[in-house]
C-alpha positions in Angstrom: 22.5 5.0 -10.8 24.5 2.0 -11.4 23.7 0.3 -14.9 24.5 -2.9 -13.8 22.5 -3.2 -10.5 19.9 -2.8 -12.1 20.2 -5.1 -14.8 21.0 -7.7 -11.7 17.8 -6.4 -9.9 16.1 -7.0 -13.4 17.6 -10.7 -13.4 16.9 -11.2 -10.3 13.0 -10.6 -10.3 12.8 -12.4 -13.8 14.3 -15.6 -12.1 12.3 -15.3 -9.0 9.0 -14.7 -10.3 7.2 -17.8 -10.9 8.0 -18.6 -7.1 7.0 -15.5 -6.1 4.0 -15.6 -7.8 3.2 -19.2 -6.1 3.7 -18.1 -2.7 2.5 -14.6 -3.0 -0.9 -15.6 -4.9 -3.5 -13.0 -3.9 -1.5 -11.6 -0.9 -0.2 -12.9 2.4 -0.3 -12.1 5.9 2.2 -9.1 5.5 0.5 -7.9 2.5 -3.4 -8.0 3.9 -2.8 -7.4 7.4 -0.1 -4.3 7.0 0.1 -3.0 3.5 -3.2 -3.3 1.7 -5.9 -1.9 4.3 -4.0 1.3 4.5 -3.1 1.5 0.7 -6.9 1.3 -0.1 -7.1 3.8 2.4 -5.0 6.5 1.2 -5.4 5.7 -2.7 -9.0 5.4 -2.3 -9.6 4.1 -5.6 -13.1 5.0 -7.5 -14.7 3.4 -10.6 -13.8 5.2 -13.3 -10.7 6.7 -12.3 -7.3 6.1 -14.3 -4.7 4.6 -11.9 -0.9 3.4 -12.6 0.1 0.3 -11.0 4.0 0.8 -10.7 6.2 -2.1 -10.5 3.5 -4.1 -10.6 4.9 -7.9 -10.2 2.1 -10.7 -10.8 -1.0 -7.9 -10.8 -1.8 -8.9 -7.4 -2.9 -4.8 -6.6 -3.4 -4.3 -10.3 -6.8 -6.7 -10.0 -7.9 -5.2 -7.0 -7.6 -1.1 -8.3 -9.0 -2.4 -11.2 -12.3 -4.8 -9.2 -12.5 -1.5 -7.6 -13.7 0.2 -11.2 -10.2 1.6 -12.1 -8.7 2.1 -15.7 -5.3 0.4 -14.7 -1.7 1.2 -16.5 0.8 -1.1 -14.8 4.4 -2.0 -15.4 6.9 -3.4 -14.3 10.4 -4.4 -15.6 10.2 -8.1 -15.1 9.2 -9.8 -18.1 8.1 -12.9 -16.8 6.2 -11.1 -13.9 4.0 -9.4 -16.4 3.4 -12.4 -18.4 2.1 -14.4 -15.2 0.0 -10.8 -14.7 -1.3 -11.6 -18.2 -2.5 -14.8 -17.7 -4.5 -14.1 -14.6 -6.5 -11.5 -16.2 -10.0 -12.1 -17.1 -11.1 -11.0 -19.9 -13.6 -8.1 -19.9 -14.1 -8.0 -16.6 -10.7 -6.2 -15.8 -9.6 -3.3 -17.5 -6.1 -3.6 -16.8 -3.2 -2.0 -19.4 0.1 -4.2 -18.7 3.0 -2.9 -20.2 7.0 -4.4 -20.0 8.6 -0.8 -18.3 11.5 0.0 -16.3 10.6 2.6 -13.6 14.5 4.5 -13.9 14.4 4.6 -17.0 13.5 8.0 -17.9 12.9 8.1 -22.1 10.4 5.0 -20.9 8.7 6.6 -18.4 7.8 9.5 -20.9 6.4 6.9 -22.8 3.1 7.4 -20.9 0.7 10.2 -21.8 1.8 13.1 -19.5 -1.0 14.4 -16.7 -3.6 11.6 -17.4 -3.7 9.9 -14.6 -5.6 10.2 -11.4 -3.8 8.2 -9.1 -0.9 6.2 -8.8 0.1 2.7 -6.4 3.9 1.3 -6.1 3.5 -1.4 -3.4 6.6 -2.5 -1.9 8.8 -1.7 -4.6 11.2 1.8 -3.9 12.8 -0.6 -2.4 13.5 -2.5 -5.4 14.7 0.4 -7.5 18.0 1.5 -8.3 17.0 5.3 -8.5 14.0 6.5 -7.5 14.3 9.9 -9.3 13.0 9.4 -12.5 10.0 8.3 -11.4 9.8 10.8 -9.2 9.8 12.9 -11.6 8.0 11.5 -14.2 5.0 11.3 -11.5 5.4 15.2 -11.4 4.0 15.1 -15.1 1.7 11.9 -15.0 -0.5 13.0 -12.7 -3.2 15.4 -12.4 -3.3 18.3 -10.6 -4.6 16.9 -7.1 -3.7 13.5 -8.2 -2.0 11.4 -5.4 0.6 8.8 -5.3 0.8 5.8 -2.7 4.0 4.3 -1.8 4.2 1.3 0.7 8.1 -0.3 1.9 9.8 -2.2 4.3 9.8 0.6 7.2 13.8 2.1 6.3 14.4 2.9 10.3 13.2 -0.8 11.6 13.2 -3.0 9.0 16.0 -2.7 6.3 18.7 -5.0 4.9 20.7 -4.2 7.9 18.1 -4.9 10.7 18.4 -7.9 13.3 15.3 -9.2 14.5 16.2 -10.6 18.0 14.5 -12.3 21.3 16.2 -12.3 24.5 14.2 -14.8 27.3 15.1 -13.6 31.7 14.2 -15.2 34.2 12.0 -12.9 36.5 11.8 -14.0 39.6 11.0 -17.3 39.0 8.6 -16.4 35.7 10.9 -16.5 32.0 9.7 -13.4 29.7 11.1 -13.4 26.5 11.6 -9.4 25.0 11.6 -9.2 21.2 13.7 -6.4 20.0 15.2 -4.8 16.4 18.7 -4.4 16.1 19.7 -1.8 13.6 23.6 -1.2 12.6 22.9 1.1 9.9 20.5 3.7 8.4 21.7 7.0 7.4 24.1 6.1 4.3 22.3 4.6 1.9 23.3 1.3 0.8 22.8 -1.8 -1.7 22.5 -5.2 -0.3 21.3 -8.8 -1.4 18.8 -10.3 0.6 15.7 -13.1 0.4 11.8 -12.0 0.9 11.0 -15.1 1.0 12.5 -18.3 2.4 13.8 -20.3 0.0 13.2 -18.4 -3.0 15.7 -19.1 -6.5 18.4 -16.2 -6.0 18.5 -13.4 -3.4 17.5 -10.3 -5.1 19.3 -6.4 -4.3 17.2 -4.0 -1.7 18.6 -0.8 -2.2 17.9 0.8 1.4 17.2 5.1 1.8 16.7 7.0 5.0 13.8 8.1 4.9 15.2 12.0 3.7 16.4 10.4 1.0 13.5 8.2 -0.1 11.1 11.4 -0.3 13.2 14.1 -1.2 13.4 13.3 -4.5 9.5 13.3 -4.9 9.8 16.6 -2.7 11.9 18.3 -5.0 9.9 17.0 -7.7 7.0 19.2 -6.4 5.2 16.6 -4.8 3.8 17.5 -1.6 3.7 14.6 1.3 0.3 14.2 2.5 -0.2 11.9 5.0 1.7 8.7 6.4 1.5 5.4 8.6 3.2 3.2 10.1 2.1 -0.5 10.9 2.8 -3.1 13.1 1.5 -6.4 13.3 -1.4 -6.8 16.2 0.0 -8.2 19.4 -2.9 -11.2 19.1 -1.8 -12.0 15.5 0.9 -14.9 15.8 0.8 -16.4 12.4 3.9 -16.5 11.5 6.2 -19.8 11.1 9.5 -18.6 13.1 10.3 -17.9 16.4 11.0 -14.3 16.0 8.7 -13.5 13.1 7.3 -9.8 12.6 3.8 -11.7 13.3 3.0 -11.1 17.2 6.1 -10.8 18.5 7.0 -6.9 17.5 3.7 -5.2 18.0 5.4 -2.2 18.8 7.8 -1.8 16.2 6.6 -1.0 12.7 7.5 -3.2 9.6 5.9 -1.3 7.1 5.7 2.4 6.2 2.6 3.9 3.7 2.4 7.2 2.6 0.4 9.2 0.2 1.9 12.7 -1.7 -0.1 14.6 -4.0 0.5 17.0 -6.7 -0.3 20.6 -5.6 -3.4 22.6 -7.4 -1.5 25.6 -8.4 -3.6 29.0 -8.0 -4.7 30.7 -11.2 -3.5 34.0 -11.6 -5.4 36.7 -11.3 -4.5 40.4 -12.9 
């Protein structure tokens, strides 16, 4: 890992957060129509349960595991985002942990008790990360045999830093059609590239893009096992976004967002 991309990713987030927190407030479009449903899916959070909240940004999923009866841990490495977490917290009614982490960093990681946890959330975040394989690891230990872990990103194959969203209008025999496509010029190599989630935000921030071998392989060799996955799409009738060739309506058959669950395996017991 490059020391110094992450320090800019770090930077980045720190500047951007206050905006981010504004227009992200409890969740948009993207995040309640695409991520969320299947995240609460595949996590299945139940009271009582301890979950980790992994890059955790404002707390936005850390107050929902945690309305949902969790014991919530959650970093991230934003300062400021975990202050603005902070303040939205109520007091007693969440039991949410929030901690100033860096997910690559590996002596931090191994700050948290080892095999405690029965679950763990990054939402929209792998992306954000300048190595992946600590955490990967570190997940190997944190959880409990059984325990799962719930990624969500931008889908790698449709919609990385490289992708073109695109509409092209014919004339059909008198009627126009317009065809939305994706246009994708890279994928396999991974690659580092500044970009905006949102319009207008402070400074662009860096999206480290994987194939998709490379984004689980390390929690592969790690010994987590992949357990199930999804893909979504904004519905065809949904058209609530603001520009012309916006992921809302106009690519209903081409996935934005990618969710997958792995697990840590149950080893056997011996027997002699």
């Amino acid at each position: 890992m490059r020391q110094d991309e992450n320090l800019q990713a770090q930077k980045a987030w720190n500047t951007n957060a206050e905006f981010w927190d504004r227009r992200m407030a409890e969740g948009n479009d993207f995040f309640k129509i695409l991520i969320w449903p299947a995240v609460e899916r595949l996590l299945h959070p139940v009271a009582g349960e301890r979950l980790l909240d992994i890059a955790c940004g404002n707390g936005l999923t850390s107050r929902r595991l945690a309305h949902a009866g969790a014991r919530v841990t959650a970093f991230d490495f934003s300062e400021t985002m975990i202050a603005l977490a902070r303040k939205k917290q109520r007091s007693g009614l969440e039991e949410i942990d929030y901690r100033v982490l860096d997910a690559t960093n590996r002596e931090a990681l191994g700050a948290l008790a080892d095999g405690t946890f029965d679950g763990a959330l990054c939402n929209m975040a792998l992306m954000d990360m300048a190595d992946v394989g600590p955490l990967m690891n570190a997940l190997a230990s944190l959880l409990h045999p059984g325990g799962r872990f719930v990624f969500s990103v931008l889908h790698p194959c449709f919609n990385n830093p490289a992708a073109i969203q695109m509409g092209e209008r014919e004339d059909r025999a008198g009627t126009l059609v317009t065809t939305y496509f994706v246009k994708i010029s890279r994928y396999l190599t991974p690659f580092t590239q500044a970009g905006l989630a949102l319009h207008d935000q402070p400074v662009p921030h860096l999206y480290f893009h994987r194939p998709l071998s490379s984004l689980l392989l390390p929690a592969l060799s790690a010994g987590l096992v992949l357990d199930a996955i999804e893909e979504h799409a904004f519905p065809p009738e949904n058209t609530g976004g603001t520009s012309p060739i916006s992921w809302n309506g106009h690519f209903s058959e081409i996935p934005a967002a990618l969710i997958a669950r792995l697990k840590k395996q149950i080893l056997p017991i011996p027997c002699y």
